[in-house]
N, C-alpha and C positions, 0 to 999 in steps of 0.2 A: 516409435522411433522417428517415423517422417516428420510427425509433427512435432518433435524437439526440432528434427534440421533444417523445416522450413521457419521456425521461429528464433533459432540460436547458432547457427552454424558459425562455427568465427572465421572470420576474414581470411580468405585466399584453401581454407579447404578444402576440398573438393570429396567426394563420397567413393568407397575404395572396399565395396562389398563384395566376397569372393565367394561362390557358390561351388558347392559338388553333386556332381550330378554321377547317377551310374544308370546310362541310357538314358530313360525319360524319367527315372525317379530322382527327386530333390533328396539327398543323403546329408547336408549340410549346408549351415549356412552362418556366414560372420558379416554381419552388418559393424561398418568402419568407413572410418574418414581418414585421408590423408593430409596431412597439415605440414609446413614447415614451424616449429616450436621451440625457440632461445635456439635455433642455430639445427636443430637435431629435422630431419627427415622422419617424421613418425605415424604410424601406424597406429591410430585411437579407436577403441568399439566406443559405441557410437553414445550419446546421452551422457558424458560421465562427470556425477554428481550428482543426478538427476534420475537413473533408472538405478531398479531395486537391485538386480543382479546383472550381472554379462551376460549376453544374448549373442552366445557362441553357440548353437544347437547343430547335435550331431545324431544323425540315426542311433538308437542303441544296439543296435544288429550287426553296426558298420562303423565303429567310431575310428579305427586305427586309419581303416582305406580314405573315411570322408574328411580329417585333421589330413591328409596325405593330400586331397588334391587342395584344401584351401592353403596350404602351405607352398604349393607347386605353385597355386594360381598368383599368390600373393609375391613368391619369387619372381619370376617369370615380367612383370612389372617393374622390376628392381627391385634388389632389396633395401629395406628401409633402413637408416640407422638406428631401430628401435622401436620393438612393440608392445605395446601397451595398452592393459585390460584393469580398467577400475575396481570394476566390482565383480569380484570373481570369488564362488563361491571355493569356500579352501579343500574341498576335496573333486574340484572340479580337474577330469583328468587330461581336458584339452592343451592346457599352456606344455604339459611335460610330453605329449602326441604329436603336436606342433612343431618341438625341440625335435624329436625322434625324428620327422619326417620332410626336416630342413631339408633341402635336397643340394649342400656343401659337404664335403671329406670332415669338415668341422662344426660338430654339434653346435648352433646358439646358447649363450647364458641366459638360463631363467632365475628370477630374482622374486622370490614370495615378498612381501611387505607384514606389517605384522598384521595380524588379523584385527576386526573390527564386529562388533554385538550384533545382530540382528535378531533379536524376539519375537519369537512363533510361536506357534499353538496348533499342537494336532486337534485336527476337529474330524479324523476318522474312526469311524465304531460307536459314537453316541449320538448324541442328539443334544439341543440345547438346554433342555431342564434336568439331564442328567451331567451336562459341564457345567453349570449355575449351581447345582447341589455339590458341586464338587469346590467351591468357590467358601470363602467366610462367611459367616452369619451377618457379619457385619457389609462386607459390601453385598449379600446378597438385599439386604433391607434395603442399603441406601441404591440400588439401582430400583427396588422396586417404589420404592418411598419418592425417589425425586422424579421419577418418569409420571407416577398418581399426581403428583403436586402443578410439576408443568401443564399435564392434559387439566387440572382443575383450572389453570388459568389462562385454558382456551389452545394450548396448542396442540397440532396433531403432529405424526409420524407417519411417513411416508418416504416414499421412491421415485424417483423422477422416471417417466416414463415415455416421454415422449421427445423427439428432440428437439421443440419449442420449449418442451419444460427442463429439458437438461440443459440446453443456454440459458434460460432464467435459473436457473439453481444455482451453476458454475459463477454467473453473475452476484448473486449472494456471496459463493463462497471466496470472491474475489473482494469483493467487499468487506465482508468478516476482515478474512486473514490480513486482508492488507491494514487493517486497522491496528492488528495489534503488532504484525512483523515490519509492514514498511521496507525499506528496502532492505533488511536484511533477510528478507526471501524473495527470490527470482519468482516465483509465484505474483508475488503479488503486484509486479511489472505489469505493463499492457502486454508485454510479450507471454507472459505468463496466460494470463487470460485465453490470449489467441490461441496458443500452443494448447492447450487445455480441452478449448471448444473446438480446433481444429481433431484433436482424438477422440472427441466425445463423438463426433459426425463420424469419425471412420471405425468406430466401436460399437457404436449402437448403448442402450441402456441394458443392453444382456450383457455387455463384456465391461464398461465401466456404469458402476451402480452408486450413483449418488442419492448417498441417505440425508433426508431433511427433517429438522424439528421445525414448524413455521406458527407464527401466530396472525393471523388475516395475512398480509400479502408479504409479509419480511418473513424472513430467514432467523431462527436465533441458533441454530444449530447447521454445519453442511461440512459431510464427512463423508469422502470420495472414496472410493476402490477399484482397481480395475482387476479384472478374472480371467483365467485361460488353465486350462486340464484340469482342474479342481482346487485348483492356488487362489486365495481370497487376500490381496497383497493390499494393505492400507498408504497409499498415497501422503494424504495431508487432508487436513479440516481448518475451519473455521468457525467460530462462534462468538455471542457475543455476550460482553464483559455483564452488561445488565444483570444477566441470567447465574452469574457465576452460582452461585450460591446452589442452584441443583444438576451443579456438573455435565452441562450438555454437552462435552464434545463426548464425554465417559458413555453417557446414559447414548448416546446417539451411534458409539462406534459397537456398545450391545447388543442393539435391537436391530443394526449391520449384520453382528455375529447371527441373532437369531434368525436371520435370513438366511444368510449363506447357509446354518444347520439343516434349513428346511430343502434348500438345493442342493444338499449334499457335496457342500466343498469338503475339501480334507484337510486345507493347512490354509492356517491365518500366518500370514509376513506382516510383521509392525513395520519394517524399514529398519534401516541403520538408528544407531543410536540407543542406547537400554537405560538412560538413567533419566524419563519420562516416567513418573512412579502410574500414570494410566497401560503403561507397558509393562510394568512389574507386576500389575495384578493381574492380568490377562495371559500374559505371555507362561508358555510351561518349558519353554527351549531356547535352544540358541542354535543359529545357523549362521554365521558367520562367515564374513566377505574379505579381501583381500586384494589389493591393487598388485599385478603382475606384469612385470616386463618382462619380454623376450629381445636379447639383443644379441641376432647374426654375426656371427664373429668372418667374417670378408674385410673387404679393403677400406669399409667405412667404421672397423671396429672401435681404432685408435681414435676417431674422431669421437665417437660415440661415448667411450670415456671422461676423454678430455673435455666433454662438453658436460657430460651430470657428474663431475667432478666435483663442483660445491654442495649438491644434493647427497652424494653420498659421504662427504667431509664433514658435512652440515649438522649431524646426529652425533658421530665421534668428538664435536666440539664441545655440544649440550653435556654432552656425557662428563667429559672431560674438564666443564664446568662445574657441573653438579659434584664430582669428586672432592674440587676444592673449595667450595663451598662448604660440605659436611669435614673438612679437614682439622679433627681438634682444634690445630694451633693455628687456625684460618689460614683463608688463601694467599696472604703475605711471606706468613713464614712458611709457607709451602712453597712459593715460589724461590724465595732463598735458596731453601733448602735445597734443590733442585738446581739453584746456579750455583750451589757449593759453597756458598758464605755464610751457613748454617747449619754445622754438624749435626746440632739436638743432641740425642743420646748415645750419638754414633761412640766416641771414647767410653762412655761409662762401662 
């Protein structure tokens, strides 16, 4: 998280982290930024677009009392005209504990967004050649078939282990990616990089594990993850085009898999997004995310309205398009018809 807000913090935010404590024990914690945003006073967790899930963490022993004081702490500040959580998983029970423990005579509005894919895979109870067996005949060939073919032509598999070799790999995988995404990944920025190498140093190669295919001193494969409680969460890769042909980001984020097996992680996170068909074949679930706003209904409510008014006008319009668009007798005689200078079948 630090190392997104020393590399991407946007202008005039400032860091708006609210802790619960009971005595000396940490019970909770919501890492967030306060920003002014198109006019709104808002309350952001932190990274959004960029971290897998919301990183609201609450004891499970204590979730009602610790949603109680970061709600108290977060009031107590002023309240915001509006808080907002990107990536939130949809049966995450913080945004509706938060509302409970507003501390106004009047509840806040919480606003679900519609949910959004995320493609996982339990990896608890087996091992890897008992999920590989459980896999097609056919990709199980071609992972074994294109990983024989690469090492024929000199490349190895490995893990970056050290933290002179995790800035050398990051550096590959900055190179890769940016080759083929350019700017349309923030990754592939200098901020990118930095931000990257900055968490690689405060992570170590035990918490993020960058897996490499290399041939003498390049890269043709570098496919990052970072880990915490047994969560084996796939970040982003990179590879190169050369090699297409025996699937290295596929064959690289397996032989990923078959590590974490050996550590005993229990759940692979692909990230947002499900229509990567390397995520159709891996993936056995769906855990899905959800952008949520909380909006404090006090004296900044009416503002708070009046300001995502075209956001929430915005989808009723589409909508409202898309109707007449599929309208039999197109969206001309719809519109007539509507201003009353075209009955249709109305007499018949």
């Amino acid at each position: 998280m630090m190392a997104w807000w020393d590399a991407y913090a946007p202008a005039g935010a400032r860091l708006h982290v609210a802790a619960a404590w009971d005595g000396d024990t940490l019970i909770g914690i919501a890492p967030a930024m306060r920003r002014r945003h198109r006019g709104l006073d808002e309350v952001v967790g932190l990274a959004p677009g960029m971290a897998v899930r919301g990183a609201v963490l609450l004891a499970p022993h204590d979730q009602p009392r610790a949603a109680a004081r970061i709600a108290h702490a977060w009031h107590a500040h002023g309240a915001p005209h509006r808080l907002t959580f990107p990536q939130t998983d949809v049966d995450d029970p913080f945004p509706a504990l938060l509302r409970d423990a507003w501390p106004t005579s009047v509840r806040p509005a919480v606003q679900w967004g519609p949910p959004r894919a995320v493609p996982v895979m339990d990896m608890s109870g087996r091992g890897y050649d008992e999920w590989l067996a459980s896999k097609s005949s056919n990709f199980r060939q071609r992972i074994r078939r294109e990983g024989r073919r690469m090492e024929a032509k000199g490349a190895t598999f490995r893990l970056a282990q050290t933290p002179d070799d995790l800035d050398w790999a990051l550096g590959e995988f900055h190179r890769l990616h940016g080759a083929k995404w350019a700017e349309r990944s923030s990754l592939s920025s200098a901020q990118g990089l930095e931000m990257m190498r900055r968490a690689a140093a405060e992570m170590g190669p035990e918490r993020m594990r960058v897996h490499v295919i290399q041939v003498d001193d390049r890269a043709v494969s570098v496919q990052v993850f970072v880990t915490h409680g047994g969560e084996l969460i796939y970040w982003n890769g990179g590879w190169d085009p050369d090699w297409a042909a025996h699937s290295p980001a596929l064959v690289g984020i397996v032989a990923a898999l078959e590590d974490g097996f050996a550590r005993g992680d229990r759940r692979l996170d692909l990230g947002e997004d499900d229509t990567y068909d390397y995520k159709k074949r891996i993936a056995d679930g769906d855990a899905p995310v959800a952008t949520v706003t909380v909006t404090p209904r006090g004296l900044g409510y009416p503002v708070a309205l009046a300001l995502t008014a075209p956001q929430r006008v915005a989808p009723l319009v589409r909508k409202a398009a898309r109707t007449m668009v599929r309208h039999p007798r197109g969206p001309v005689a719809l519109a007539r018809r509507l201003r009353g200078g075209d009955r249709g079948d109305a007499d018949a």
